[in-house]
C-alpha positions as CSV (number, residue, x, y, z in Angstrom):
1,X,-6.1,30.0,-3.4
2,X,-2.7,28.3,-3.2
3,X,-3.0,24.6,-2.8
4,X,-0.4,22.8,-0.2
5,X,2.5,20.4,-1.8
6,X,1.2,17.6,0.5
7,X,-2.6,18.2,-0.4
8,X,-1.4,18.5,-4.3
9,X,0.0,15.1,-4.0
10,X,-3.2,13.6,-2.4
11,X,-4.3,14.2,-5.6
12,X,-2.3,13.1,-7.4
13,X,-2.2,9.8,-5.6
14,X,-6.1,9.2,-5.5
15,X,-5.9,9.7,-9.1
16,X,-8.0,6.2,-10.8
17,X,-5.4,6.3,-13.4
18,X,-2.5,6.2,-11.8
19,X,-0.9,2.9,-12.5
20,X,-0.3,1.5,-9.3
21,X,-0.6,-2.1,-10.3
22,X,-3.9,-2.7,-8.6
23,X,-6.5,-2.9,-11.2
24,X,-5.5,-6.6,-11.8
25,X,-6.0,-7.3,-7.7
26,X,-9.4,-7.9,-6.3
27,X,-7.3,-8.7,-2.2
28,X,-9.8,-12.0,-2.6
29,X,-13.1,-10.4,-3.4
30,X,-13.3,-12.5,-5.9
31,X,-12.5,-15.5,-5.0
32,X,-14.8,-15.1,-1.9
33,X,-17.8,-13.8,-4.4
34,X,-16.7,-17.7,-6.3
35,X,-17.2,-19.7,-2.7
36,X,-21.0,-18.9,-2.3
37,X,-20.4,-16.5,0.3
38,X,-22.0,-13.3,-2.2
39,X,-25.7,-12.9,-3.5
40,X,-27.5,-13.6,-0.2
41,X,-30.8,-12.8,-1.4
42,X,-32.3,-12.1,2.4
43,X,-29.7,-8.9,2.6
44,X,-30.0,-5.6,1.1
45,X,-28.0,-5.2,-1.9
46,X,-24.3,-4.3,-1.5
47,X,-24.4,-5.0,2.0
48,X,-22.7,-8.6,1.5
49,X,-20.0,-6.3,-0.4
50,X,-19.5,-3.9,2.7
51,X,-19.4,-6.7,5.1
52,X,-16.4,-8.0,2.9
53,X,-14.6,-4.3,3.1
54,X,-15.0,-3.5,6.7
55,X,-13.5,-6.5,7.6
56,X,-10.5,-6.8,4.7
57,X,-10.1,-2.6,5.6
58,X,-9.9,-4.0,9.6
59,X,-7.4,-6.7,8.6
60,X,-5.2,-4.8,5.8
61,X,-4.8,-2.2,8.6
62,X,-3.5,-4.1,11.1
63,X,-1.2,-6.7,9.3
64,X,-0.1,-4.2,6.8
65,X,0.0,-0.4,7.8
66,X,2.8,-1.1,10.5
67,X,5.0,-2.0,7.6
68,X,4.1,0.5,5.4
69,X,4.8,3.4,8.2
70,X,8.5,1.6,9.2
71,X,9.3,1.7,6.1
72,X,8.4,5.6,5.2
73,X,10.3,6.2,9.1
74,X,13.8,4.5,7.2
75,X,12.9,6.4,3.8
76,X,12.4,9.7,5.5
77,X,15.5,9.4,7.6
78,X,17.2,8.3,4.5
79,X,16.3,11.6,2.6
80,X,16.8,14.3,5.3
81,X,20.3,13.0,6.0
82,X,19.7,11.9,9.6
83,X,20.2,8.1,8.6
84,X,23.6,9.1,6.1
85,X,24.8,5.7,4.6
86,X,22.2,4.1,1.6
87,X,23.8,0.8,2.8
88,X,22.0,1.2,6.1
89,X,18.8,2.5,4.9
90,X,18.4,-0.6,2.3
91,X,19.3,-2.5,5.1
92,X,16.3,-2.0,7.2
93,X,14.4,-1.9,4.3
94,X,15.3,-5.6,3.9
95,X,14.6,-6.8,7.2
96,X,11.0,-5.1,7.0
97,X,10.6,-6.9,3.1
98,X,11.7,-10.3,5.0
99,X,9.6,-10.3,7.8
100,X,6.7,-9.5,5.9
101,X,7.1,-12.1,3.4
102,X,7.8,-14.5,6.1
103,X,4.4,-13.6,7.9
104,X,2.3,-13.4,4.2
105,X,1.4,-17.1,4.6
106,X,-1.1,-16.7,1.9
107,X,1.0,-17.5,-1.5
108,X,-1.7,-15.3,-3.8
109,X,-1.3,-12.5,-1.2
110,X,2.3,-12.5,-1.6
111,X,2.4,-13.1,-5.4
112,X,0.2,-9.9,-5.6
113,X,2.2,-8.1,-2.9
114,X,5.3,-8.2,-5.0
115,X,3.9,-7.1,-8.6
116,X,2.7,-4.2,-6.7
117,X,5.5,-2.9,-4.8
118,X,7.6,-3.4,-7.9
119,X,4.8,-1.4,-10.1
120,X,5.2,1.4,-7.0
121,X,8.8,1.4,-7.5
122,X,8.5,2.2,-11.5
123,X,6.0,4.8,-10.7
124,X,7.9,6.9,-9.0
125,X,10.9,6.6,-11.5
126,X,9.2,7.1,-14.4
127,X,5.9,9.2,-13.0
128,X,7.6,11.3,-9.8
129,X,10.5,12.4,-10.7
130,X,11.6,15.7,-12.4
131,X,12.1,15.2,-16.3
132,X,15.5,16.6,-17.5
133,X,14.0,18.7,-19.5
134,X,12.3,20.9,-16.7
135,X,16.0,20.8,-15.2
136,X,17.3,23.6,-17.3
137,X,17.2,26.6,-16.2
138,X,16.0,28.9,-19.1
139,X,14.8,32.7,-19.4
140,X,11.5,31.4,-19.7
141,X,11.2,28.3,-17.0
142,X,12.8,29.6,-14.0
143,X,12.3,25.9,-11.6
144,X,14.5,25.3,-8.7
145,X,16.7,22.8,-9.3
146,X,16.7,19.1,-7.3
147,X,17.4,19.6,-3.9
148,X,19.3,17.5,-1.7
149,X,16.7,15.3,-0.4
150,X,15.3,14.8,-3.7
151,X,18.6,13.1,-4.7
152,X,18.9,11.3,-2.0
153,X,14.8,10.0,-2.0
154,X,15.8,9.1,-6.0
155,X,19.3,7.3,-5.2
156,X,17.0,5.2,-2.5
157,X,14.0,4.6,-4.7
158,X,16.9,3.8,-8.0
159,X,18.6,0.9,-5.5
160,X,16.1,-0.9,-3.9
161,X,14.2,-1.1,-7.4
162,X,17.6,-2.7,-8.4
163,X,17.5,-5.0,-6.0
164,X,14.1,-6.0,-6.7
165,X,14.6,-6.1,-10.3
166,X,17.4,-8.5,-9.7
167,X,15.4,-11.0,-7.6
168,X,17.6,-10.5,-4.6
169,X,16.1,-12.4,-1.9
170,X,16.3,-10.5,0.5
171,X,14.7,-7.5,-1.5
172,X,11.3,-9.3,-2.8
173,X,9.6,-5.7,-3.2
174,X,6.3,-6.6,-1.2
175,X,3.4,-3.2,-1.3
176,X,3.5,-2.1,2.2
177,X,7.1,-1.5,1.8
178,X,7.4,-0.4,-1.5
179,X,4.5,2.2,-0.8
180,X,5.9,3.4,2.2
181,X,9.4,4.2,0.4
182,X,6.9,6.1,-2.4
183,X,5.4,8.0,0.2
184,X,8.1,9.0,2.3
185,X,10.3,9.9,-1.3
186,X,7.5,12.2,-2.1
187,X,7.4,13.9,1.4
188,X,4.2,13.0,2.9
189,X,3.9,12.0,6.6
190,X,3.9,9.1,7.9
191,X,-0.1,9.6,8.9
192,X,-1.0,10.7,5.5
193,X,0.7,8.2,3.8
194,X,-0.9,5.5,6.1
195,X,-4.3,7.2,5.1
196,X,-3.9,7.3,1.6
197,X,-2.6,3.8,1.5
198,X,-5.7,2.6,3.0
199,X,-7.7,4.5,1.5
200,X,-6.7,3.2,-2.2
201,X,-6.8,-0.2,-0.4
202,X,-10.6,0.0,0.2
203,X,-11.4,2.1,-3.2
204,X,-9.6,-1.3,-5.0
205,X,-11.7,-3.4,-3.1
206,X,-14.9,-1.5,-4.5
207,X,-13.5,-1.2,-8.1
208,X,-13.0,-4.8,-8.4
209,X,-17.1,-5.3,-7.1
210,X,-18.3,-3.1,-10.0
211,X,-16.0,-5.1,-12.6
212,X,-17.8,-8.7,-11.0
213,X,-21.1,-7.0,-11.3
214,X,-21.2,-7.0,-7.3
215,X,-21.9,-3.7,-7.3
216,X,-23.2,-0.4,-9.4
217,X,-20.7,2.9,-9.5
218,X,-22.9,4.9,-8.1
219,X,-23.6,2.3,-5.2
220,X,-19.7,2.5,-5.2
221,X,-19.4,5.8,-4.6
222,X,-22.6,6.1,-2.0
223,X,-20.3,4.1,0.5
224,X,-16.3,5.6,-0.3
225,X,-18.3,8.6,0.8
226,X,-20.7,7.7,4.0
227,X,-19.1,4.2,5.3
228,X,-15.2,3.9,3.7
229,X,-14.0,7.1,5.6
230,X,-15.5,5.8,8.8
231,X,-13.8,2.3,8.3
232,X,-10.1,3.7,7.3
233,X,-10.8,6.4,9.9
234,X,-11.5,3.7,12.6
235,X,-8.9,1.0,11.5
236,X,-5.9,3.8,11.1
237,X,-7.1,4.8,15.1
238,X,-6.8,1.3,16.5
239,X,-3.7,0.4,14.7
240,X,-1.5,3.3,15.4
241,X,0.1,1.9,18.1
242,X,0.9,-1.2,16.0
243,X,5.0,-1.7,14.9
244,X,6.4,-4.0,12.5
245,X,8.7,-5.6,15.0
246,X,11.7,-5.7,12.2
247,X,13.3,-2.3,13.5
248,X,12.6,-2.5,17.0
249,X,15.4,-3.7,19.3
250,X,12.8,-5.1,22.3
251,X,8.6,-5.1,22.6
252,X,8.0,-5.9,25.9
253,X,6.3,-9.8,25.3
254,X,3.2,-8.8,27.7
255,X,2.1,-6.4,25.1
256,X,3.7,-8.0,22.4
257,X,0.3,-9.3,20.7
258,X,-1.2,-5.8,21.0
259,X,1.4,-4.1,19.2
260,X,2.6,-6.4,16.7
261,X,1.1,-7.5,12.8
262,X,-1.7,-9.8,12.8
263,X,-4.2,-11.1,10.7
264,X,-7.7,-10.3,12.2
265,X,-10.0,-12.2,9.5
266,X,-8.4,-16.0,9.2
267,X,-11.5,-16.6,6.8
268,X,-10.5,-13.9,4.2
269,X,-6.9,-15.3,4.1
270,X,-7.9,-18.6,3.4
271,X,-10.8,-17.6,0.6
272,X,-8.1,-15.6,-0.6
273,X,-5.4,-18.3,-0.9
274,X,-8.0,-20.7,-3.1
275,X,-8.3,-17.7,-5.6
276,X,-5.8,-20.0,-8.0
277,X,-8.0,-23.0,-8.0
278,X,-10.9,-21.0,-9.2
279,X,-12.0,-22.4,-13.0
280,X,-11.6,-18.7,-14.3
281,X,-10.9,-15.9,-13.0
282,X,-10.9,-12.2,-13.6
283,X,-8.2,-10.9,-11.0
284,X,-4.6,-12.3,-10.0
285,X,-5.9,-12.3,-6.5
């Protein structure tokens, strides 16, 4: 059985170990878990943690994912040659990487936003792409060299991680766009790298419960498998009409607040933002 290139790298991007950045994130678990709002002894256990993930899944999707797919739409373009200058494609990066800061109102959001994207950006320079030794074509490793697109994803990926490096501000490097420069790079569609993205969202969420103690592993696991796909599958369904509003020229304002990035849980946002006046803490956010 021969395995896909898109299903291969599914794998490798579900993969716990991948350093991704979010081990040290919690996306305000923890600070909500600190304001009394955990433990209720009247519910079943973990439900007070699933309550918390169906409605950060529900929120992440919607003020989030719109970003995330613009920004894999410019990378893709970018990489296949239809968009041809790199000036242009970092660009529109920058207007998405602006209005997303500008609509992040929560500071420890943000904070956490950018140490991701910026860890996404090194992962794909020093974990994606080819090493030179696996370049050279010898009698006994016959590889195709880089194509085209590759060069052109790398060139991409190598400036706007200059750019973030350099603490241009108009470059701050936030997740959604970050990941969605990974995944279009790589050569996953825009759906699948939505899904993923989500996915790893949710599957952070539950990793930081079993570090707090919130949760067991295996009570982990039981809901990724019987309630996480229902959520992402849900959230990616009523957010797919959703669009950034950086690249598009007009949105008609009648349907403007259907289609554009909101927050849907104000209540998460502002736990979230008190996570740095917490006595100690665990997570950077």
């Amino acid at each position: 059985m021969q395995v896909d290139k898109e299903t291969y790298l599914l794998l490798l991007l579900s993969d716990a170990n991948l350093p991704t950045g979010s081990f040290v994130a919690s996306a305000g678990l923890e600070s909500t878990a600190a304001h009394a709002l955990f433990h209720v002894p009247a519910t079943p256990p973990g439900s007070d943690t699933l309550a918390f993930l169906r409605n950060s899944v529900d929120t992440y999707a919607r003020s989030t994912l719109p970003f995330a797919r613009d920004a894999h739409r410019v990378t893709t373009a970018y990489a296949s040659g239809e968009m041809t200058e790199l000036d242009e494609a970092l660009q529109a990066l920058s207007r998405l990487d602006a209005l997303y800061d500008a609509s992040t109102l929560n500071h420890v959001a943000r904070r956490a936003s950018c140490a991701q994207g910026a860890a996404l950006l090194t992962l794909y320079a020093r974990g994606f792409t080819r090493p030179p030794f696996l370049m050279l074509k010898t009698p006994t490793t016959y590889l195709p060299l880089l194509d085209e697109r590759e060069n052109r994803a790398g060139a991409l990926v190598a400036a706007l991680k200059l750019r973030v490096r350099r603490g241009d501000s108009n470059a701050p490097g936030h997740l959604p766009i970050c990941w969605g420069v990974l995944a279009g790079a790589l050569g996953l569609t825009v759906d699948r790298g939505a899904y993923i993205h989500l996915f790893l969202h949710a599957r952070g969420v539950l990793s930081a419960a079993i570090r707090m103690n919130a949760l067991g592993p295996y009570a982990a696991q039981q809901l990724l498998l019987h309630a996480v796909k229902h959520m992402v599958d849900d959230a990616l369904t009523s957010t797919a009409h959703v669009v950034s509003g950086a690249l598009q020229d007009e949105i008609d304002p009648e349907h403007a607040e259907d289609r554009l990035p909101a927050t849907t849980w104000p209540l998460g946002d502002l736990l979230a933002a008190r996570h740095d006046l917490l006595h100690s803490r665990i997570f950077n956010s």
